[in-house]
Biopython code that builds the backbone (N, CA, C, O; Angstrom):
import numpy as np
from Bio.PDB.StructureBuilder import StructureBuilder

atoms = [
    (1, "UNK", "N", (20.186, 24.179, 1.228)),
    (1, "UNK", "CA", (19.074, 23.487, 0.611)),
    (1, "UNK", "C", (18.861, 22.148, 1.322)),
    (1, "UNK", "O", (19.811, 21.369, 1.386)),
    (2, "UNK", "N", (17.544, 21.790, 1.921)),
    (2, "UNK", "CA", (17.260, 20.690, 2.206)),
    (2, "UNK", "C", (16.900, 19.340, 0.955)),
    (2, "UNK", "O", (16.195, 19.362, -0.054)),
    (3, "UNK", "N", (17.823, 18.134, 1.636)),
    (3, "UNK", "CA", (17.693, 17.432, 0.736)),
    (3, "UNK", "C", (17.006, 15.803, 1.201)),
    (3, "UNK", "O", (16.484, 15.681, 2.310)),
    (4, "UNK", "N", (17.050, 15.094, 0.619)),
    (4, "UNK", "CA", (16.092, 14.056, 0.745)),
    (4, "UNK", "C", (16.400, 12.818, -0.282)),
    (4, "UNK", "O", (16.533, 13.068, -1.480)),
    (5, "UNK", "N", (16.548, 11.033, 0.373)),
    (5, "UNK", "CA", (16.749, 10.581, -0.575)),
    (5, "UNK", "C", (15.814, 9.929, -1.287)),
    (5, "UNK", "O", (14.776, 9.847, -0.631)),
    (6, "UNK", "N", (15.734, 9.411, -2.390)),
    (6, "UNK", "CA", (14.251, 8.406, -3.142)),
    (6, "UNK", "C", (14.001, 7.757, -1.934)),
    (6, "UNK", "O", (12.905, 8.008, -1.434)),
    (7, "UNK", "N", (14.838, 6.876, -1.250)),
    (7, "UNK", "CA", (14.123, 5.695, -0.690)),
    (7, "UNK", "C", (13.407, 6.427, 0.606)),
    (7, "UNK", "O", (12.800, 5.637, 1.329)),
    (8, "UNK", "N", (13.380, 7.854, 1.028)),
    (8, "UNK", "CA", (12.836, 8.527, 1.671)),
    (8, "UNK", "C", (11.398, 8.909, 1.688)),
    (8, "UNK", "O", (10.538, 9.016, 2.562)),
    (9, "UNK", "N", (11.466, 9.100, 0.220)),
    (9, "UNK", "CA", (10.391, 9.850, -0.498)),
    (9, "UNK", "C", (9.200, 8.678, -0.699)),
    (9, "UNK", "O", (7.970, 8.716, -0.648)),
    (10, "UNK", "N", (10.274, 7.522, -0.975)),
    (10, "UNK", "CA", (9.341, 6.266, -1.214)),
    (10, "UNK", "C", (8.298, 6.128, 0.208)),
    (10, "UNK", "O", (7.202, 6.657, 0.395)),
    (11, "UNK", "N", (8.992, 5.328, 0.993)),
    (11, "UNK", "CA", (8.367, 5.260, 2.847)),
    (11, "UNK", "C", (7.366, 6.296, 2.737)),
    (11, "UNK", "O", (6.256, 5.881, 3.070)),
    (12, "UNK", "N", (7.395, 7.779, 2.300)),
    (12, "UNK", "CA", (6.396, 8.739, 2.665)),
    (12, "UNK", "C", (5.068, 8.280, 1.544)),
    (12, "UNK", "O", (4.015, 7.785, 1.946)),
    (13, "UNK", "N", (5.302, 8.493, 0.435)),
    (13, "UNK", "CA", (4.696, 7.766, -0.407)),
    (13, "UNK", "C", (3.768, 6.824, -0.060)),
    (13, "UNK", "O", (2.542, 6.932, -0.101)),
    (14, "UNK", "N", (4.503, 5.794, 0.321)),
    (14, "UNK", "CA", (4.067, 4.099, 0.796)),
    (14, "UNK", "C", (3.098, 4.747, 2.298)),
    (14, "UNK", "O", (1.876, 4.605, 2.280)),
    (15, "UNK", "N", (3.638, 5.290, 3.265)),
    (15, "UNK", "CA", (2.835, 6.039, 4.619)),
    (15, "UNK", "C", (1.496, 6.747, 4.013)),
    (15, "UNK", "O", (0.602, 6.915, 4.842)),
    (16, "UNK", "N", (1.224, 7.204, 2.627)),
    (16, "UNK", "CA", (0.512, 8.069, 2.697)),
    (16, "UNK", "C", (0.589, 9.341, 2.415)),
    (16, "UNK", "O", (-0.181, 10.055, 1.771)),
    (17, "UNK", "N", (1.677, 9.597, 2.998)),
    (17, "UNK", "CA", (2.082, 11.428, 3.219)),
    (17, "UNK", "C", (1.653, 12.291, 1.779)),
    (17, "UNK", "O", (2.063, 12.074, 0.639)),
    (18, "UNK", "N", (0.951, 13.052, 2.115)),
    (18, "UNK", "CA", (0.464, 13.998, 1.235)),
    (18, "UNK", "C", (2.050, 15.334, 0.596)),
    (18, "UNK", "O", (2.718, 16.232, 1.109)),
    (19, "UNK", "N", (1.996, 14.984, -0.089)),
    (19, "UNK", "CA", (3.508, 15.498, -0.391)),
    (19, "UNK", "C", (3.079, 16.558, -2.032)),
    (19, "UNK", "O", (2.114, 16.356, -2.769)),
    (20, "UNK", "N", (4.030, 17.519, -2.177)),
    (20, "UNK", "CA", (3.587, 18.700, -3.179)),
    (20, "UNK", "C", (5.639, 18.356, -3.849)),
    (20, "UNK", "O", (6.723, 18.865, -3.566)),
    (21, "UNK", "N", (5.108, 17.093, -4.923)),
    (21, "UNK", "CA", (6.579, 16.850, -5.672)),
    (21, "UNK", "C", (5.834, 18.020, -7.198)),
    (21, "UNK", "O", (4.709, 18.166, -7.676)),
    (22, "UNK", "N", (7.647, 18.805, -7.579)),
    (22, "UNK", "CA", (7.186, 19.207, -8.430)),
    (22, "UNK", "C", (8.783, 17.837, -9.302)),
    (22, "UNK", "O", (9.762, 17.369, -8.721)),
    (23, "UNK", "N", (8.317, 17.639, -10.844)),
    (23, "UNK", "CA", (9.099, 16.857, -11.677)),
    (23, "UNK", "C", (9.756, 17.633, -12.543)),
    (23, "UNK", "O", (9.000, 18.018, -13.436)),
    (24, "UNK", "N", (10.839, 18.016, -12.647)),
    (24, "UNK", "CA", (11.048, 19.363, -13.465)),
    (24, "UNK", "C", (12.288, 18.535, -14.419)),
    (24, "UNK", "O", (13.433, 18.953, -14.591)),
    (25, "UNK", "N", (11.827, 17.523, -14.853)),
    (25, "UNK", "CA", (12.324, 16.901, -16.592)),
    (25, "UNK", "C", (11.302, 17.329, -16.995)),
    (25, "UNK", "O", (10.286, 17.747, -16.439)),
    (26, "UNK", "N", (11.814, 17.129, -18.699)),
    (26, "UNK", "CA", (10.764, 17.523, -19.703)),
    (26, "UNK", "C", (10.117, 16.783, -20.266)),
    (26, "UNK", "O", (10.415, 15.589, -20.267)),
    (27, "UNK", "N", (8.729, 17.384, -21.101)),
    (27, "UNK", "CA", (7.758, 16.525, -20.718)),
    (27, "UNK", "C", (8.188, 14.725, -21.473)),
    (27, "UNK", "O", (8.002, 13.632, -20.938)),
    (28, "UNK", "N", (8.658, 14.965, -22.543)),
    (28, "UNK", "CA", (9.131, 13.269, -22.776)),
    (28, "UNK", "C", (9.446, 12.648, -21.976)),
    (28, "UNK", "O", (8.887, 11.562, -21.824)),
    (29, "UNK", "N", (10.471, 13.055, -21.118)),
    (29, "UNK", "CA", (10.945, 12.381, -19.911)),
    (29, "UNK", "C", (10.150, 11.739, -18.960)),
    (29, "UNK", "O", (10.239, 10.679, -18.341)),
    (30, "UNK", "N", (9.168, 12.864, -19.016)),
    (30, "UNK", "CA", (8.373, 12.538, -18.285)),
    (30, "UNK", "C", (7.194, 11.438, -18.513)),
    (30, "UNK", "O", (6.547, 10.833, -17.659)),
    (31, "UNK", "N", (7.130, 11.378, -19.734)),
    (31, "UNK", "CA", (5.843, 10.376, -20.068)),
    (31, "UNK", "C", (6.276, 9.209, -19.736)),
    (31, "UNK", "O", (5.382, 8.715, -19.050)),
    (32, "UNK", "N", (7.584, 8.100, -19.876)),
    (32, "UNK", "CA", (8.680, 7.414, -18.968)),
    (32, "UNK", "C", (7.640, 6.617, -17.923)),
    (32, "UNK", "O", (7.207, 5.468, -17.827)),
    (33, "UNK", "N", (7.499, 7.755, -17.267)),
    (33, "UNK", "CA", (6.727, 7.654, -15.905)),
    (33, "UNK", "C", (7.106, 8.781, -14.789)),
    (33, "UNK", "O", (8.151, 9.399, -14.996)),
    (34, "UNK", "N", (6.361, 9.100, -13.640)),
    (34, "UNK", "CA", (6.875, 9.970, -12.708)),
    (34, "UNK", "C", (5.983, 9.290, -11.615)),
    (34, "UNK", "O", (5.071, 8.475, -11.749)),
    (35, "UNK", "N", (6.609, 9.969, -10.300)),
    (35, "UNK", "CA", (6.344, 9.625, -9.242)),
    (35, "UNK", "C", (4.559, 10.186, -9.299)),
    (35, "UNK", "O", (4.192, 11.188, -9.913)),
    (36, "UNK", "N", (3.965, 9.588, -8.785)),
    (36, "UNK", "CA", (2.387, 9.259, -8.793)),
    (36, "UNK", "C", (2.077, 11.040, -7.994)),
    (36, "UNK", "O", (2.492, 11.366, -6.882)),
    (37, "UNK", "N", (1.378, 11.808, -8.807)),
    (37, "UNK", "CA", (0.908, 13.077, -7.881)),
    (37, "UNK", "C", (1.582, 13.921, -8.424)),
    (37, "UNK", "O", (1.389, 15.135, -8.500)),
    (38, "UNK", "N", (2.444, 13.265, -8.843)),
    (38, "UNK", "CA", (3.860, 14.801, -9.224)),
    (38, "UNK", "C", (3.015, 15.457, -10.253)),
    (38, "UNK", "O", (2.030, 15.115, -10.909)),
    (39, "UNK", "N", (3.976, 16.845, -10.131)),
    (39, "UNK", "CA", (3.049, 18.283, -10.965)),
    (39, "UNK", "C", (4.453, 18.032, -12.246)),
    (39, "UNK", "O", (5.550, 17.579, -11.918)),
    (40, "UNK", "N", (4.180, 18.339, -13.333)),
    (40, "UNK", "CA", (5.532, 18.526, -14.033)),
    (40, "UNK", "C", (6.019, 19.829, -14.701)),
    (40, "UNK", "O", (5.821, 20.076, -15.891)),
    (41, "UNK", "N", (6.418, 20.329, -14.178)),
    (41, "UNK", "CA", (7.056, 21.693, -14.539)),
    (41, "UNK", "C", (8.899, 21.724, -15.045)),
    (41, "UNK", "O", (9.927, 21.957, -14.409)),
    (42, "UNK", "N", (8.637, 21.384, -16.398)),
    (42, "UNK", "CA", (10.097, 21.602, -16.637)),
    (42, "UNK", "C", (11.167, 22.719, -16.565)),
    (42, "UNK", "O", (10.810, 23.806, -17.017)),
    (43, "UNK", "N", (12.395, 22.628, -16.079)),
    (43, "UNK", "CA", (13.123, 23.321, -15.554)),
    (43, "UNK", "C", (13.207, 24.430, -15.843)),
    (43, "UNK", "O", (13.547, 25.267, -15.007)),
    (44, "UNK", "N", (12.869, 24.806, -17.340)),
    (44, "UNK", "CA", (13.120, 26.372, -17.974)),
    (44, "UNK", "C", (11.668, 26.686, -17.563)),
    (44, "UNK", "O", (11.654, 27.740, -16.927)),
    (45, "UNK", "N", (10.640, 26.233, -17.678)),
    (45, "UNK", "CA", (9.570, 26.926, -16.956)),
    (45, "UNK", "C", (9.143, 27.413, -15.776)),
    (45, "UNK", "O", (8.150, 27.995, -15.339)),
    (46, "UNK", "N", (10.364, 26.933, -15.315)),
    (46, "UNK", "CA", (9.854, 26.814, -13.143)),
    (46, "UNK", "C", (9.556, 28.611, -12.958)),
    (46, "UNK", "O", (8.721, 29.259, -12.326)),
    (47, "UNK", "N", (10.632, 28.950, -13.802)),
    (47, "UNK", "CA", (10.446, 31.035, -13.500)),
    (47, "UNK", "C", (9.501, 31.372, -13.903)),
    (47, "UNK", "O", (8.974, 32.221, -13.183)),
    (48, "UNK", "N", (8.842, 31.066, -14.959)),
    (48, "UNK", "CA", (7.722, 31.322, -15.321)),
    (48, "UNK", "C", (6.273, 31.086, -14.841)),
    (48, "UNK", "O", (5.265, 31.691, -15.207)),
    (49, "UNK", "N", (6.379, 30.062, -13.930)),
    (49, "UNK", "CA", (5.432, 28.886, -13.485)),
    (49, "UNK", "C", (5.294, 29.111, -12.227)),
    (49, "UNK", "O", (4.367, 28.516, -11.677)),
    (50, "UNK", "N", (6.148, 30.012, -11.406)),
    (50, "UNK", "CA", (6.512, 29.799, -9.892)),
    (50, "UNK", "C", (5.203, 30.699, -9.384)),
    (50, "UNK", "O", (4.716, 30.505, -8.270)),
    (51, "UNK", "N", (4.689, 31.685, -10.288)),
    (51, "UNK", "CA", (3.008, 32.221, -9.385)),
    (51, "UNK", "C", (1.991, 31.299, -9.270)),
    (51, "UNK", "O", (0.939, 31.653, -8.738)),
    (52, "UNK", "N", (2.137, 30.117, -9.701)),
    (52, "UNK", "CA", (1.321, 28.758, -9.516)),
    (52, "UNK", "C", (1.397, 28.294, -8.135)),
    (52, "UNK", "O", (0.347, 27.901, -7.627)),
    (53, "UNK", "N", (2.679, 28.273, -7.311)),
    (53, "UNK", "CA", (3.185, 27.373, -6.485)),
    (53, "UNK", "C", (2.297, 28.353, -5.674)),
    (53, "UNK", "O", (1.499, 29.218, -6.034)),
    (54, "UNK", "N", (2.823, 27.801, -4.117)),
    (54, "UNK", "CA", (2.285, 28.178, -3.014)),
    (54, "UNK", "C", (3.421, 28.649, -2.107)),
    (54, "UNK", "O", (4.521, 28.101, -2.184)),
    (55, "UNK", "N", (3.198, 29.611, -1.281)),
    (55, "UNK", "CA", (4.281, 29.895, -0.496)),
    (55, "UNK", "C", (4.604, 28.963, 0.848)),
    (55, "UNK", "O", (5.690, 28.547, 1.253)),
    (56, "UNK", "N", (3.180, 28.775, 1.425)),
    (56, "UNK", "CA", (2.616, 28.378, 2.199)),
    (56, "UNK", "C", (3.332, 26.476, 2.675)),
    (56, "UNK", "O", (3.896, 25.910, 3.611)),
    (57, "UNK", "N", (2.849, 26.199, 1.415)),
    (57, "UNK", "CA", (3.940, 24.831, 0.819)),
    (57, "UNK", "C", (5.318, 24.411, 1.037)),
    (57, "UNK", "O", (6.340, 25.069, 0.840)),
    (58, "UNK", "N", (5.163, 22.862, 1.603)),
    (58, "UNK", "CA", (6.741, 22.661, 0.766)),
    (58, "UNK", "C", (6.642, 21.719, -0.453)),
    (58, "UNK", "O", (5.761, 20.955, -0.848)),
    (59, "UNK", "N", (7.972, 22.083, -0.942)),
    (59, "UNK", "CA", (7.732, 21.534, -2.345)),
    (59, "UNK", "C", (8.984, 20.383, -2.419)),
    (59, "UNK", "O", (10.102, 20.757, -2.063)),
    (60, "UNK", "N", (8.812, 19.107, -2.842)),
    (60, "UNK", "CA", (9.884, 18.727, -3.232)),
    (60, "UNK", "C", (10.081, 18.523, -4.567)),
    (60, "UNK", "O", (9.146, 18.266, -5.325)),
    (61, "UNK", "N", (11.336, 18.626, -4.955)),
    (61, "UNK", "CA", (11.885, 18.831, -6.295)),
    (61, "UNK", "C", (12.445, 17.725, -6.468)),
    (61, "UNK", "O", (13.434, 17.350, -5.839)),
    (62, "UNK", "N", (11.602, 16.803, -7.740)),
    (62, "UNK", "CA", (12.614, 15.510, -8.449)),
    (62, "UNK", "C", (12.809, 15.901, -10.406)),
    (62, "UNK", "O", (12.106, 16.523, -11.202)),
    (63, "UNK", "N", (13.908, 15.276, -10.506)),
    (63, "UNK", "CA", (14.420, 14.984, -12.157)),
    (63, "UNK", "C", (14.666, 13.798, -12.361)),
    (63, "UNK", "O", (13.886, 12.916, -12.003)),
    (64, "UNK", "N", (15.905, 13.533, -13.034)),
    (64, "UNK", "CA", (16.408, 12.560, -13.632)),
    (64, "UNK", "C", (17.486, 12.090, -12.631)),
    (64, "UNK", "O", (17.602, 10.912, -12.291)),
    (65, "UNK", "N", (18.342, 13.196, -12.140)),
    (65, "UNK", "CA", (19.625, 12.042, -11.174)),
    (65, "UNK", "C", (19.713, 13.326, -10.065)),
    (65, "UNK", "O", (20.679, 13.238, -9.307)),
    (66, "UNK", "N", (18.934, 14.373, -9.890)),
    (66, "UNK", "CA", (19.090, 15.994, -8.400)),
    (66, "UNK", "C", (19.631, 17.084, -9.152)),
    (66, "UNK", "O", (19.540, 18.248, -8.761)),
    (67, "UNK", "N", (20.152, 16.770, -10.146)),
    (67, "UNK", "CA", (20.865, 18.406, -11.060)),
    (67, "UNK", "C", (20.123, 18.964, -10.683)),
    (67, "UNK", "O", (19.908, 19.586, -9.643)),
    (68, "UNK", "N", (19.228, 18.596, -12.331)),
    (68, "UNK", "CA", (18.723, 20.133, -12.564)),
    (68, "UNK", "C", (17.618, 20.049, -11.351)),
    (68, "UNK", "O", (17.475, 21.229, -11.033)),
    (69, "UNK", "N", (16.862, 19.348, -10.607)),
    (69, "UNK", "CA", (16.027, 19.201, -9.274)),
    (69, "UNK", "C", (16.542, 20.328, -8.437)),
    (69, "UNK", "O", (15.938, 21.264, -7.913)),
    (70, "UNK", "N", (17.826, 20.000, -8.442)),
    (70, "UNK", "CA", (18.697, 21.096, -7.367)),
    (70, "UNK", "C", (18.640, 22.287, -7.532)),
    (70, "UNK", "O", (18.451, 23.180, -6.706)),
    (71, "UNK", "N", (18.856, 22.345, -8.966)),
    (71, "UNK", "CA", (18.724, 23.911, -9.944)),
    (71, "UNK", "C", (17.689, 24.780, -8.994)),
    (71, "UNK", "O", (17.687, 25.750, -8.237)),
    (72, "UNK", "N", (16.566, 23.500, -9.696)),
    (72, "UNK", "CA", (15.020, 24.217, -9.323)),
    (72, "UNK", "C", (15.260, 24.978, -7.955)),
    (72, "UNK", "O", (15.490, 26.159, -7.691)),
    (73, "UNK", "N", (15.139, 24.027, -7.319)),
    (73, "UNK", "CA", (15.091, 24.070, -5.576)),
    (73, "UNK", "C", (16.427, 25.499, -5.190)),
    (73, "UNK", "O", (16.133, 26.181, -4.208)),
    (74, "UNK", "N", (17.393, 25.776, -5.724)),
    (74, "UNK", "CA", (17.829, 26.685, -5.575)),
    (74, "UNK", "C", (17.188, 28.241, -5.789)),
    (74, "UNK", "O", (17.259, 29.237, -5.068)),
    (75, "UNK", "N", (16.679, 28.062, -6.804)),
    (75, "UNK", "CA", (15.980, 29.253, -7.463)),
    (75, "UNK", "C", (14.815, 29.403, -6.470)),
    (75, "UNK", "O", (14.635, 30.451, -5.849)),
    (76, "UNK", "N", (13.962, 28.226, -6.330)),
    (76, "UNK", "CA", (12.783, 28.861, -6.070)),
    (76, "UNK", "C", (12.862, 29.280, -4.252)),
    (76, "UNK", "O", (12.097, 29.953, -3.561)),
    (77, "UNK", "N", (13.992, 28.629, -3.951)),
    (77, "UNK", "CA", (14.484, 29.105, -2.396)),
    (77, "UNK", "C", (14.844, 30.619, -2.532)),
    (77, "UNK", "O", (14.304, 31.445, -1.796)),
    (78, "UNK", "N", (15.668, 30.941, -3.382)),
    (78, "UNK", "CA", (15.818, 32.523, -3.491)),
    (78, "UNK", "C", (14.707, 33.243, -3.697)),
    (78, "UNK", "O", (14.947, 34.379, -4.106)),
    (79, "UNK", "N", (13.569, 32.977, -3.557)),
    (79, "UNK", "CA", (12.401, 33.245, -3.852)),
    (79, "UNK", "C", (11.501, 33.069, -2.844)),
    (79, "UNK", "O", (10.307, 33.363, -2.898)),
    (80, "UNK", "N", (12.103, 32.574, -1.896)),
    (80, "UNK", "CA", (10.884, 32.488, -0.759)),
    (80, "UNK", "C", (10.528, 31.007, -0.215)),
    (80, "UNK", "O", (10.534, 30.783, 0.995)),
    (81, "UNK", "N", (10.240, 30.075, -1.100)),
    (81, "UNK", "CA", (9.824, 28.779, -1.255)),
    (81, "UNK", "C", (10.407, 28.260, -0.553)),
    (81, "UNK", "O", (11.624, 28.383, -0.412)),
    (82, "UNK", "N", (9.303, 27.180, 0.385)),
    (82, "UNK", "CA", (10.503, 25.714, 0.735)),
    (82, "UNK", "C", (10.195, 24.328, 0.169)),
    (82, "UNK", "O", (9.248, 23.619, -0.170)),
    (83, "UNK", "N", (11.465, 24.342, 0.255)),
    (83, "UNK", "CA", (11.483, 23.510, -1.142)),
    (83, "UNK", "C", (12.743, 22.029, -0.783)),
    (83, "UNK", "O", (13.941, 22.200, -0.557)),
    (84, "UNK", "N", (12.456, 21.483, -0.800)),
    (84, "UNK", "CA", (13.486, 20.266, -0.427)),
    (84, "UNK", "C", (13.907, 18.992, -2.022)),
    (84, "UNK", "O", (13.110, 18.391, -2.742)),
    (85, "UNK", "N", (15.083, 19.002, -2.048)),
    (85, "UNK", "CA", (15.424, 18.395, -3.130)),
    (85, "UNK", "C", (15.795, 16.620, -3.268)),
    (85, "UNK", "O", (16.573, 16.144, -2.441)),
    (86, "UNK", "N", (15.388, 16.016, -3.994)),
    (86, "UNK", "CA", (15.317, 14.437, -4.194)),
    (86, "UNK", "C", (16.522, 14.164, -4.509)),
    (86, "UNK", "O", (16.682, 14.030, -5.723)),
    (87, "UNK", "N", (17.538, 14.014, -3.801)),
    (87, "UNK", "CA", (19.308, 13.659, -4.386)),
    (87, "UNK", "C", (19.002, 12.280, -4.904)),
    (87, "UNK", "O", (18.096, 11.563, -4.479)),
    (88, "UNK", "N", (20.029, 11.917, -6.072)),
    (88, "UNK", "CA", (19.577, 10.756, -6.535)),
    (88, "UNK", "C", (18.449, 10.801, -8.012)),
    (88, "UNK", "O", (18.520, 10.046, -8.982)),
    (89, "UNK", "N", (17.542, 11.817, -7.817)),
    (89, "UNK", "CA", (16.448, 11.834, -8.491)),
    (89, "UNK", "C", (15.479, 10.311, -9.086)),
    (89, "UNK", "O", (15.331, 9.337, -8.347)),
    (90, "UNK", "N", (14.971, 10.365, -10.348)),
    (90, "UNK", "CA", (14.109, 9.510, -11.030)),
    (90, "UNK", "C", (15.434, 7.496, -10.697)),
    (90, "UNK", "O", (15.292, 6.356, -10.254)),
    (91, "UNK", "N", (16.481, 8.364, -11.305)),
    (91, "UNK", "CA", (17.347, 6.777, -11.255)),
    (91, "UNK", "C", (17.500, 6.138, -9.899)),
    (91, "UNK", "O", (17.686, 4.924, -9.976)),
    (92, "UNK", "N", (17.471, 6.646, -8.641)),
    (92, "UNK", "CA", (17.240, 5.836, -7.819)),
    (92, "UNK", "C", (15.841, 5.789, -7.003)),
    (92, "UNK", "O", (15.766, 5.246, -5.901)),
    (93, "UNK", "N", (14.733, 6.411, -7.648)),
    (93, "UNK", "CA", (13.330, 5.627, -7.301)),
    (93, "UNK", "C", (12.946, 4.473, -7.984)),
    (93, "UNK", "O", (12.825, 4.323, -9.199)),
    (94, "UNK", "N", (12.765, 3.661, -7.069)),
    (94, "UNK", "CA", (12.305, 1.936, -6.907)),
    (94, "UNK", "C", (10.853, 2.453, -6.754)),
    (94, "UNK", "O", (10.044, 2.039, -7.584)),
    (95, "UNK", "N", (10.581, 2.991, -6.150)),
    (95, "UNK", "CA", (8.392, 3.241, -6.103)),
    (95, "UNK", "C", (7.592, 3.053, -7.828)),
    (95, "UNK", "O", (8.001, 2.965, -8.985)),
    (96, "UNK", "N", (6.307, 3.062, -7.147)),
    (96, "UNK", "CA", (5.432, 3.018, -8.276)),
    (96, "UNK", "C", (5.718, 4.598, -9.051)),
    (96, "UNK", "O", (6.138, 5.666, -8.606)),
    (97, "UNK", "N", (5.302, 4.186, -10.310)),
    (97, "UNK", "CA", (5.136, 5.413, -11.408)),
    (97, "UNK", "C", (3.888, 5.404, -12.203)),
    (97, "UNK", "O", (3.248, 4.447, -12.639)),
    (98, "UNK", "N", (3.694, 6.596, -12.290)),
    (98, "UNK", "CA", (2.389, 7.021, -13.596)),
    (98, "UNK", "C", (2.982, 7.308, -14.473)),
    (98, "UNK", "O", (2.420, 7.647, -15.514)),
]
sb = StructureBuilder()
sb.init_structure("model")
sb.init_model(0)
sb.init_chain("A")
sb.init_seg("    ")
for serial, (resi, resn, name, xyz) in enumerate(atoms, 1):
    if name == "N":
        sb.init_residue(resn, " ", resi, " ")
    sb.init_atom(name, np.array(xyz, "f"), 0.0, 1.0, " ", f" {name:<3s}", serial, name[0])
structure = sb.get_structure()
């Protein structure tokens, strides 16, 4: 599994980079704030949710600290997807939030 850290994600962010984050806390968590763009698909939904995604895509996967992010990103790799995971998750992004 490819991985990636916040302050990575941030720079791309800050550059511009058109990026496909999925947020897979739930939705309380999520109201908090999330990284600006992010889709939020909580973790028990990702199986359910995954004919949404794109194959075509990469996806990066953030949570709360890479768990369950990782979870995701495992699964949906067995599946085809690329998918790169936010180690660290929500607690070490310093960037703006919605």
């Amino acid at each position: 599994m490819k991985r990636i850290t916040a302050k990575e994600v941030q720079k791309l962010v800050v550059d511009g980079k058109k990026l496909n984050i999925i947020d897979v806390r739930e939705v309380d968590e999520v109201r908090a704030g999330k990284i600006p763009g992010a889709i939020n698909i909580p973790l028990g939904l990702v199986e359910f949710r995954m004919h949404e995604l794109d194959k075509s895509k990469e996806y990066l996967m953030v949570c709360r600290s890479g768990g369950r992010s990782g979870r995701a990103a495992q699964f949906l790799e067995s599946y085809g997807f690329k998918v790169i995971n936010m180690d660290g998750g929500m607690l070490d992004w310093k960037g703006k939030v919605e």
